[in-house]
Every structure is written in structure tokens, then in C-alpha cells.
C-alpha positions in Angstrom: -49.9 -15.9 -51.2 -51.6 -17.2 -48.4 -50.4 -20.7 -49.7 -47.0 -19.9 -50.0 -47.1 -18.3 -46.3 -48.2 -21.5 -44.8 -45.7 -23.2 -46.8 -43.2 -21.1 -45.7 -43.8 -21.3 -42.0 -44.1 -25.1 -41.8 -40.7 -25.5 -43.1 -39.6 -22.9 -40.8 -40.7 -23.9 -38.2 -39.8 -27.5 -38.8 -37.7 -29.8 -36.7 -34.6 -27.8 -37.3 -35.6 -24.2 -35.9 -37.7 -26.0 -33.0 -34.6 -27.8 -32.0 -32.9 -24.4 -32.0 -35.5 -22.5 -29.7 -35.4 -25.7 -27.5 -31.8 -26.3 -27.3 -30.5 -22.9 -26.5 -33.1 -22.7 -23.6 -31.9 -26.0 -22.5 -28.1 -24.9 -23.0 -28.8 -21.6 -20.9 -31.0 -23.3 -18.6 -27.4 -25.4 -17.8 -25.5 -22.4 -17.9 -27.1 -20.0 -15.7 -28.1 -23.1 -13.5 -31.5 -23.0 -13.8 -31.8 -19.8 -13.0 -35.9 -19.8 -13.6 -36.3 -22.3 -10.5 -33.2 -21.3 -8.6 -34.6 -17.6 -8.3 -38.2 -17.5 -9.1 -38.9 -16.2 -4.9 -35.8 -14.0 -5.7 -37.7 -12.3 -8.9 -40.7 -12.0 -6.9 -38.8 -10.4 -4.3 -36.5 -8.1 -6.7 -40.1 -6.8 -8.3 -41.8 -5.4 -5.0 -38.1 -3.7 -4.5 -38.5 0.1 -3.9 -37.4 1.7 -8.0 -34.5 4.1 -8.3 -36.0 7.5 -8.9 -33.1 8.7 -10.8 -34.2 9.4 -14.3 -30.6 8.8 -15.1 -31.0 5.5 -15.0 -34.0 4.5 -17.0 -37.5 6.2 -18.5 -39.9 4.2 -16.5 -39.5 1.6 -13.4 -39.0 -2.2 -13.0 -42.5 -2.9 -12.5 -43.7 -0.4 -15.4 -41.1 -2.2 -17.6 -42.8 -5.6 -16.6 -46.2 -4.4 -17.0 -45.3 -3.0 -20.4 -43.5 -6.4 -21.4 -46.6 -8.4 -20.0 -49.2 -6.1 -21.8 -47.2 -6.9 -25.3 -46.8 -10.7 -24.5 -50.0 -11.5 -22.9 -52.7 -11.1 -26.0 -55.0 -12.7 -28.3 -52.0 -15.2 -28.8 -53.5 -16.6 -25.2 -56.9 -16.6 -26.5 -56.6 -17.6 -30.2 -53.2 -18.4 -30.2 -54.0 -21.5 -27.5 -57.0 -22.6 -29.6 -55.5 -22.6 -32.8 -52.4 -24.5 -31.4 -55.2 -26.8 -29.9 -56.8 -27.3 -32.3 -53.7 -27.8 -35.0 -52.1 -29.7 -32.8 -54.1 -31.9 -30.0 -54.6 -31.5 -26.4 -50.5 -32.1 -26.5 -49.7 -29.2 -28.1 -50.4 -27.7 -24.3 -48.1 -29.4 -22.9 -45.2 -27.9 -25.3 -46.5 -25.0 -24.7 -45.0 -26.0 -20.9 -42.3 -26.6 -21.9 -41.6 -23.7 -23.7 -42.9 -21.4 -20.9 -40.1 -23.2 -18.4 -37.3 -23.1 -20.9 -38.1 -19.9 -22.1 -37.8 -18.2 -18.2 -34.4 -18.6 -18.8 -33.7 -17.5 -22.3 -35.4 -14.4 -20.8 -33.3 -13.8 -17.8 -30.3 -14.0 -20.3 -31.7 -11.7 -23.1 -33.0 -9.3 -21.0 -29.5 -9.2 -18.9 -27.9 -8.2 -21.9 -30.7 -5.7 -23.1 -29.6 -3.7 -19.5 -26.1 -4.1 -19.9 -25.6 -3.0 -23.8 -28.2 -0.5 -23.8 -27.5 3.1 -25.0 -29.8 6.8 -24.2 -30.3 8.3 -27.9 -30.5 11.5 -29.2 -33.7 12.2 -27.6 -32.5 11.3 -24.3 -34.8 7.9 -24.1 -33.3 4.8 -23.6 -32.1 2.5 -26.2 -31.9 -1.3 -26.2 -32.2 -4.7 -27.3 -30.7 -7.6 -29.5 -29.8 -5.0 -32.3 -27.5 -3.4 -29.7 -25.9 -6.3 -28.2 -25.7 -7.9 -31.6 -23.5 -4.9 -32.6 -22.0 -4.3 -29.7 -20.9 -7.9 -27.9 -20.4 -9.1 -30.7 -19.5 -7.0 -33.8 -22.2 -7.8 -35.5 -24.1 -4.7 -37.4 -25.0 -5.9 -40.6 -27.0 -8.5 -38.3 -28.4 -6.1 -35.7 -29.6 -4.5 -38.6 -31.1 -7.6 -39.9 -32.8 -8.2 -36.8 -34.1 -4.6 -36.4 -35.6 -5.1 -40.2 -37.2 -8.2 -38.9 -38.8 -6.9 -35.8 -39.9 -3.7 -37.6 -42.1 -5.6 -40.5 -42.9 -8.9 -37.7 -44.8 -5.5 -36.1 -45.9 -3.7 -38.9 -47.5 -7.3 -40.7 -48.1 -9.5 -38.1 -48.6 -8.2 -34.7 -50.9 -5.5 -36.0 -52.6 -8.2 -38.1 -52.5 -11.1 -35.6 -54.3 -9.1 -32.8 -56.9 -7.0 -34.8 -58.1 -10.0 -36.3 -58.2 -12.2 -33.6 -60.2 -8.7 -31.9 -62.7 -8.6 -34.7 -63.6 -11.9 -35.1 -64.7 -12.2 -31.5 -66.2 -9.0 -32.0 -68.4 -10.1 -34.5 -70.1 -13.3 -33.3 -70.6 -11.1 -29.7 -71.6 -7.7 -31.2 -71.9 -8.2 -35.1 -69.2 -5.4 -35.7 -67.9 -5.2 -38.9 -64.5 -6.3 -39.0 -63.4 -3.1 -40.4 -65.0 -1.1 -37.9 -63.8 -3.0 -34.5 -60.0 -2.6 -36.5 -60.6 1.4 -36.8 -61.4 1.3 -33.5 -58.2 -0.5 -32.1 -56.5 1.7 -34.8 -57.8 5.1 -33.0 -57.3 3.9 -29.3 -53.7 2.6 -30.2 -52.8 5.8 -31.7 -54.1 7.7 -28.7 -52.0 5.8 -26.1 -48.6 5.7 -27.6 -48.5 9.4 -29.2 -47.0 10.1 -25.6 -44.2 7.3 -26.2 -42.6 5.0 -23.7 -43.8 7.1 -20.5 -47.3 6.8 -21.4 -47.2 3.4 -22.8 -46.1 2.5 -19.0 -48.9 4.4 -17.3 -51.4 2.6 -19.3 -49.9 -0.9 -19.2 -49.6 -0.7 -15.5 -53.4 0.0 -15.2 -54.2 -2.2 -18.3 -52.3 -5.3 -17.4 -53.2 -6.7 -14.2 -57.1 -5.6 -15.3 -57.3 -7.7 -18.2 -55.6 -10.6 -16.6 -57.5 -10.6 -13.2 -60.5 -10.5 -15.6 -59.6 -13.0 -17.7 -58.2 -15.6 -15.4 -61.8 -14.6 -12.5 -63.4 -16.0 -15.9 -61.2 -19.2 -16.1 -61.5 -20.1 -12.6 -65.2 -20.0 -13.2 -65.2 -22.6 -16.3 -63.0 -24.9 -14.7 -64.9 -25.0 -11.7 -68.1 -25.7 -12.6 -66.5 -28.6 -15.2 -63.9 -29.8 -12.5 -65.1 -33.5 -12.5 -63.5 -33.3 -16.3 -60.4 -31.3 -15.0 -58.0 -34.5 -14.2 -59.3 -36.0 -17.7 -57.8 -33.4 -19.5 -54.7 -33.1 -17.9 -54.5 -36.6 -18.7 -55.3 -36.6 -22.1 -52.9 -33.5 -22.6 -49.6 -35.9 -20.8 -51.2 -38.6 -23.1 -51.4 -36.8 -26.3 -47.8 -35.1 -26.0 -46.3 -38.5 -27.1 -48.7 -40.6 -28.9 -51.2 -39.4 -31.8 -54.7 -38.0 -31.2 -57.3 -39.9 -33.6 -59.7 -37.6 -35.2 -63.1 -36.9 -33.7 -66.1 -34.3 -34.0 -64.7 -31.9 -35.5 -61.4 -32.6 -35.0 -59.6 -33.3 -37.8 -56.4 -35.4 -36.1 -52.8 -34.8 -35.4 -49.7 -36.3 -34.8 -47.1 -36.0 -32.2 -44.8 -33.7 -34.6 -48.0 -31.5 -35.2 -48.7 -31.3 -31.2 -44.9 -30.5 -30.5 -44.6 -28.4 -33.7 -48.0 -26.1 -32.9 -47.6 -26.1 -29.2 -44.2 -24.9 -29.3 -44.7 -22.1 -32.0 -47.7 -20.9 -30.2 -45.9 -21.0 -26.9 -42.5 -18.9 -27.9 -45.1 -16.5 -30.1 -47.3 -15.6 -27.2 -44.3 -15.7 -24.1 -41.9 -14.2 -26.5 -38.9 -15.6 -25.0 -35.9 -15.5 -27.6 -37.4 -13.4 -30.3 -35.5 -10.7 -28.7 -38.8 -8.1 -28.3 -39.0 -7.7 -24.0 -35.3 -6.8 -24.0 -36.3 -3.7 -25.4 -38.7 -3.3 -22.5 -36.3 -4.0 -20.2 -34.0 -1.6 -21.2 -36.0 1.2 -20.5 -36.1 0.0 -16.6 -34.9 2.5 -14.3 -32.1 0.3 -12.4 -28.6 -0.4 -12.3 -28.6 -3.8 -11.4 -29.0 -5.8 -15.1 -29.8 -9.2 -13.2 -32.5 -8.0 -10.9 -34.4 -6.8 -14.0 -33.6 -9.9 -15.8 -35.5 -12.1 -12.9 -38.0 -9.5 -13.1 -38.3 -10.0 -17.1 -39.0 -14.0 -16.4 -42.1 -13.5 -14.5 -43.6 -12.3 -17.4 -43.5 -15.9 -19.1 -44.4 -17.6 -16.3 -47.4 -15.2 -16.2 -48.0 -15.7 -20.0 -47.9 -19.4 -20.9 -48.1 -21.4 -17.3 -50.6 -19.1 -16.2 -53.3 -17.2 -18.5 -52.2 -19.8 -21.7 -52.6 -22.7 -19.2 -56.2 -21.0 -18.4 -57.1 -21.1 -21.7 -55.7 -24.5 -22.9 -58.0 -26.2 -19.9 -61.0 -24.6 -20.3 -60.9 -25.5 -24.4 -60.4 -29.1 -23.1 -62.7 -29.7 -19.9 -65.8 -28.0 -21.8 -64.9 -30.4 -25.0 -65.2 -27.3 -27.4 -61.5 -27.9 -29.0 -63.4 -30.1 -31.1 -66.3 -28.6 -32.2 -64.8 -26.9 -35.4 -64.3 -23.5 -34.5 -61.5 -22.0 -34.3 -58.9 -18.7 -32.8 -61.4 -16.7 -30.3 -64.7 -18.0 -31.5 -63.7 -21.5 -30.4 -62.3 -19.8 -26.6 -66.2 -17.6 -26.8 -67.8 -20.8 -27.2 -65.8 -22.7 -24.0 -66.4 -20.2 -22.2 -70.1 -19.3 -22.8 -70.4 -23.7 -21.9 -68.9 -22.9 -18.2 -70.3 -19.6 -17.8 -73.5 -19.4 -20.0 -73.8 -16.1 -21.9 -71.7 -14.1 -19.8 -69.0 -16.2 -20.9 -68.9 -14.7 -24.6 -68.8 -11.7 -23.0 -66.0 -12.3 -20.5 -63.4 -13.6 -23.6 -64.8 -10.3 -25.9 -64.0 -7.9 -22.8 -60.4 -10.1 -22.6 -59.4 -10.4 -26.2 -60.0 -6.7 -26.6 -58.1 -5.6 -23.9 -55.5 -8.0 -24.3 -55.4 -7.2 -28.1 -55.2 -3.3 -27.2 -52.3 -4.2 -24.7 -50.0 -5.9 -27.0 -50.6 -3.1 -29.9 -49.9 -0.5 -27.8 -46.6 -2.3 -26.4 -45.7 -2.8 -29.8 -46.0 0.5 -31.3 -43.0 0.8 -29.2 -41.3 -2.2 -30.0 -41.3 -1.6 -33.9 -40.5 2.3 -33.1 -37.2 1.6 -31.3 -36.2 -0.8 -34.3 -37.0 2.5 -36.7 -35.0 4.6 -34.4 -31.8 2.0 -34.7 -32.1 2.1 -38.5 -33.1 5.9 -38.7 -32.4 7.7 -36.1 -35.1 9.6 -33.3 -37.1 11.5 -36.4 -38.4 7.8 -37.4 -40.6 7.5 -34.2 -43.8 9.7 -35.6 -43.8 8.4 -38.8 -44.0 4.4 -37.9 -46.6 5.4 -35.6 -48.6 6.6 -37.9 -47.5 3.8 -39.9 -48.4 1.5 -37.6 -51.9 2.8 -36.6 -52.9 1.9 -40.2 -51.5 -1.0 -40.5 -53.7 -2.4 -37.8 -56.9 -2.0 -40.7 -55.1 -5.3 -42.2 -56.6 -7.4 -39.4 -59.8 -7.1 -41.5 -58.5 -8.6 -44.8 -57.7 -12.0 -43.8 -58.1 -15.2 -42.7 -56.8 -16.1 -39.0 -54.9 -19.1 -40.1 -53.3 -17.5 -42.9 -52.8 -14.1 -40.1 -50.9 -16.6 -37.7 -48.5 -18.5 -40.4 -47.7 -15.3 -41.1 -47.0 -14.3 -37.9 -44.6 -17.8 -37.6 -43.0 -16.7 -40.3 -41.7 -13.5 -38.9 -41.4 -14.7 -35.4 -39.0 -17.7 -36.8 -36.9 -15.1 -39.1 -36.2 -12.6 -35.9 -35.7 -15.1 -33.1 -32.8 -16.7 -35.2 -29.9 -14.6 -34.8 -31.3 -13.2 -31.2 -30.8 -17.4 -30.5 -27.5 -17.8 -31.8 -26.7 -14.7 -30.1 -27.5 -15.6 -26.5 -25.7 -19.1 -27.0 -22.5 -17.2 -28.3 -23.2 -14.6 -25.0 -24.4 -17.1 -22.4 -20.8 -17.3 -20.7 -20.7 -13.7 -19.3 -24.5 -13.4 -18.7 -23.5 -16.9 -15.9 -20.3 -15.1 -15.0 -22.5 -11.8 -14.3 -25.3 -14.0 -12.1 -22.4 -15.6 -10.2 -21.8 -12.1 -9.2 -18.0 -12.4 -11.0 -15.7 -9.9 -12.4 -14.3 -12.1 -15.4 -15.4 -10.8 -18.3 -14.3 -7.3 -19.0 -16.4 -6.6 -21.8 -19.4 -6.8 -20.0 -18.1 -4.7 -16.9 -16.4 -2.0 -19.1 -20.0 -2.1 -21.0 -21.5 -1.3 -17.8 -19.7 1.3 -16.5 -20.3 3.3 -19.6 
């Protein structure tokens, strides 16, 4: 199985679907003009706006819908995730991950536009949205939206769960000798505890949660990178060097070509920023605001915080200590960097990080995978798939992490394709709605309702 998994990802995530992730981004990054440069101070300024305390208008505010978004995309994919795409790929595999951070900005902006604009208030009176609803709404699409609901649902329930608990309890074991069955009963529990009060209380906690684990992490970072910063211009080097020519094996490197760094650093970068797999729209949605574009420059910050910030972190400090090539791998291999810059406290600064960034992105989610439920079966599907989803957070226990992350390609691939073709088809009125223009109909009459 674990074969056919790997198998299955590579060709999935082959030349075809990366040019797909990469072209759209480029194609809306055209489109909205690049919107992700153009506006960046804007976003900044749109974030720090005083929220609309109409509940009318949304369950939770901008900056809780941020802080939600960045607790589920800043995880263990910017702790392992960077390592394994390091060492998979090459120091180059970094610099895709760049790339993927700019582009994605944009295909953000756009998705999370059209999460605002098509999204619904359910049964329960909690807000509804994302690609499933803009799929069958914009576009006519349900047999899709509910392909794309079926995707996210088991991308939560099998990977997510399985990506971060693992990822948690193998750091957890070379710092503490856990059991990995015990640190995953653990998440389990305090997962269970923080999203049994639903979106609301998923916001409280990601706003305390979020900045906390990244100040942490990033205080930790700083810290490696200064005491190696005679290596610091090195790296970079070898990472602009190693983007377009082949890295020769070495230590316990093993090798990789320039279609392994651009294939690796790429996956890794659109898992951990999430940008076009269609999962922060749902976020978004929940925003109390009326104004779809202000929470769509809001939703980019949160890649630019992911990959050129906290992933960035991590890639450097794997390359100025020299660990990417000692043989280890996921968070062991970011423990060890870290313990070279910061001696023993460093093990303990990436266990603190991985299990609060794990916790984060399980708890953001819970919700995630619950909305999808509640498309396909209505409000009464929200306890069950959390319960659900509480034990499927054991399965981090049962496997290997590079088996855990082709996996979690797999699924990331499947969802983000008709999310992709759908914000190509929809790019046109989310440019006409930035340009502040009243020429699409759809998306006014949409709005209004």
C-alpha cells in the first residue's frame, strides 16, 4: 500500500499537475495585476481595520479568521514538511517553495474573494463557505462541489490527522521517549477539547495559539542563523544554485535533480501555504465583513507568513548548520539543526513548536473537514466527524513519515484540481470585483443576497 501511495503521488504530482498549480497562479497573478505586491501594505492595513460587530455578517472577525487560517496552514508541514522537501529535493527545493509562496498570495486573494461572496448561513445559523459553494454556485457545478467536499473530508480525516500527529510524535520521542501512541492520544484529547465549541471557540484559541507558536518558533530561528551567519550567504547561494542545476550526493545525502528540487519544493510549498487546495476559503467565510476583497488581502498574509516566513526559517537553519545532510529526516532532522545553533535547548525549542504548530492545524481542521460533512449532510454531521476525527488522529502512530506525506500529496493533488480550474474559469469577475467594477452581475446579485 505504502508503495502504491508513493507511486501514486509522484505521478500526480508530476510535471503536468505542477504546471497547473503554477500556471493558474501565474494566470491570476496577470489578471488581478499582481495583486500580492500591488496591495501587500493595503492587506496590512485592511487587517488592523476596526471588525464589524454585527453577527449578521459573519461568526468570528477578520483577524480571528486569519489567525484560524494561519493556525491550520502554519504546522509540522513547516517543520517536517521543509526537511523532507530538503532533503527529497536539494537546497533548491527552497527556492520553489518561493515561488510557490509569491504565486500562491494571489491564488489566495482570488479563492478567498469568492469564498466571501458565494457563501451561505446554514441551518444552524453558522456561516457556510468555500469551493464546494462557488463550484455549485458560479458555476453550476454540484456533482463537482461535491467531489471536492469528498476530497477535503477524507484529505482531513487521512492525512492531516496523520501528517501532523506523526510528525508530533516522532519529535516527541527522540526529546521525551513518548510512545508514539501516547503523544497521538494526547493530540487526540486536546483537539477534541478545543473544537467541541465549533468555529467560535476554534477562533479564541487560534488567536492566542498562533502568534505564540510562531513568535516561538521564529525567536528560535533567529537564534540558529545568528550564531552560524558566516554560513548564511553560502546557503542562499547554494539554494539559487541548486534550483537549476543538480546537487551531487554527499553525507548523507542521497542526490537530486532539478525535477526532484522543483517537484518536492513545490508540493511541500502549496501543502504547508495551502494556496489553491481551496481549505482557507472556508476560513474566510466565516469573517464578519462585507467587503469580500478586504478579507481576501487579509487571507494572503497568511502565505506570506507560512512559506516566506516560518518555512524560509526552517529551510535556512537546515542548510547553514549542514544537518540536511546528515540522514535524518521530517522533525528529527529540524531537532537536530536546531540543537547545532542552540545546543540542547534547541531540541526543545522545535518539540515546544511542532507540538503547538501540530495542535493548531488539527484543531483548524476539525473544522475544515466538518463544514465539508455539513455540505454533504447537512448540520447533524458536525458531532459525528468530530468524533470521527479525534480518532483518526491515533493513525499518526502506524506509519512511516514518508509514506504519511505521499499520502498527504495524494490528497492535496486530488482537491486542489477542480478548486484550480475553478479559479481560472472565475478569475474575470474576482479582477472586475478588485477594480471596484459593476460588470459582472452574477457576482453583485450573489452579493446582495
Amino acid at each position: 500500500m505504502s508503495q502504491w501511495i508513493q507511486s501514486a503521488s509522484d505521478f500526480l504530482w508530476g510535471l503536468p499537475m505542477l504546471g497547473l498549480v503554477l500556471g493558474v497562479g501565474i494566470y491570476l497573478m496577470v489578471r488581478l495585476r499582481a495583486v500580492q505586491i500591488r496591495q501587500f501594505g493595503q492587506a496590512l492595513r485592511d487587517l488592523f481595520q476596526p471588525p464589524i460587530t454585527d453577527a449578521s455578517s459573519g461568526d468570528i472577525s477578520p483577524f480571528g479568521a486569519l489567525m484560524t487560517a494561519v493556525g491550520g496552514i502554519v504546522g509540522n508541514g513547516n517543520i517536517a514538511g521543509v526537511a523532507t522537501a530538503i532533503t527529497s529535493g536539494g537546497p533548491g527545493a527552497l527556492f520553489w517553495m518561493w515561488v510557490s509562496g509569491l504565486v500562491g498570495m494571489g491564488t489566495m486573494f482570488a479563492e478567498s474573494v469568492l469564498g466571501i461572496v458565494y457563501r451561505r448561513k446554514g441551518d444552524d445559523g453558522l456561516f457556510l463557505g468555500g469551493p464546494m459553494y462557488y463550484l455549485e454556485s458560479a458555476l453550476g457545478w454540484p456533482a463537482i462541489a461535491s467531489f471536492f467536499a469528498i476530497g477535503m473530508a477524507l484529505k482531513t480525516l487521512l492525512a492531516t490527522t496523520t501528517v501532523q500527529s506523526n510528525s508530533m510524535s516522532l519529535v516527541a520521542a527522540s526529546e521525551l521517549g513518548w510512545s508514539p501512541m501516547f503523544t497521538c492520544s494526547l493530540a487526540a484529547l486536546v483537539t477534541g477539547a478545543a473544537v467541541v465549541g465549533g468555529v467560535r471557540s476554534i477562533a479564541r484559541v487560534s488567536k492566542i495559539l498562533s502568534p505564540l507558536m510562531g513568535l516561538l518558533y521564529l525567536a528560535g530561528a533567529a537564534g540558529v542563523l545568528w550564531a552560524f551567519r558566516s554560513a548564511l550567504a553560502a546557503s542562499l547561494a547554494l539554494v539559487m544554485e541548486h534550483a537549476f542545476t543538480p546537487m551531487a550526493a554527499g553525507g548523507g545525502f542521497l542526490g537530486a535533480s532539478v525535477r526532484q528540487a522543483f517537484r518536492f519544493g513545490l508540493a511541500r510549498g502549496v501543502y504547508s501555504n495551502e494556496a489553491g487546495t481551496g481549505s482557507v476559503p472556508i476560513a474566510h467565510a466565516s469573517a464578519r465583513t462585507d467587503d469580500p476583497v478586504a478579507q481576501g488581502r487579509i487571507a494572503m498574509l497568511g502565505v506570506f507568513l507560512d512559506t516566506m516566513v516560518v518555512s524560509s526559517a526552517t529551510g535556512l537553519v537546515l542548510l547553514v548548520t549542514g544537518a540536511w545532510r546528515s540522514g535524518l529526516e521530517s522533525t528529527t532532522l529540524t531537532a537536530q539543526a536546531f540543537s547545532e545553533g542552540l545546543g540542547p535547548m534547541g531540541g526543545t525549542v522545535v518539540l515546544a513548536a511542532s507540538l503547538l504548530f501540530g495542535l493548531s492545524t488539527l484543531i483548524t481542521w476539525a473544522f475544515y473537514g466538518e463544514q465539508c460533512a455539513v455540505y454533504l449532510f447537512g448540520p447533524k454531521a458536525r458531532g459525528p466527524y468530530r468524533l470521527l476525527y479525534c480518532v483518526a488522529i491515533l493513525g499518526g502512530s502506524l506509519a512511516g513519515a514518508q509514506a504519511i506525506w505521499a499520502w498527504a500529496d495524494l490528497l492535496n493533488g486530488i482537491m486542489a484540481i477542480p478548486n484550480l480550474v475553478a479559479l481560472a474559469l472565475l478569475a474575470g469577475p474576482v479582477a472586475r470585483r478588485l477594480a471596484g467594477a459593476s460588470g459582472d452581475s452574477q457576482l453583485d446579485s450573489a452579493t446582495s443576497a
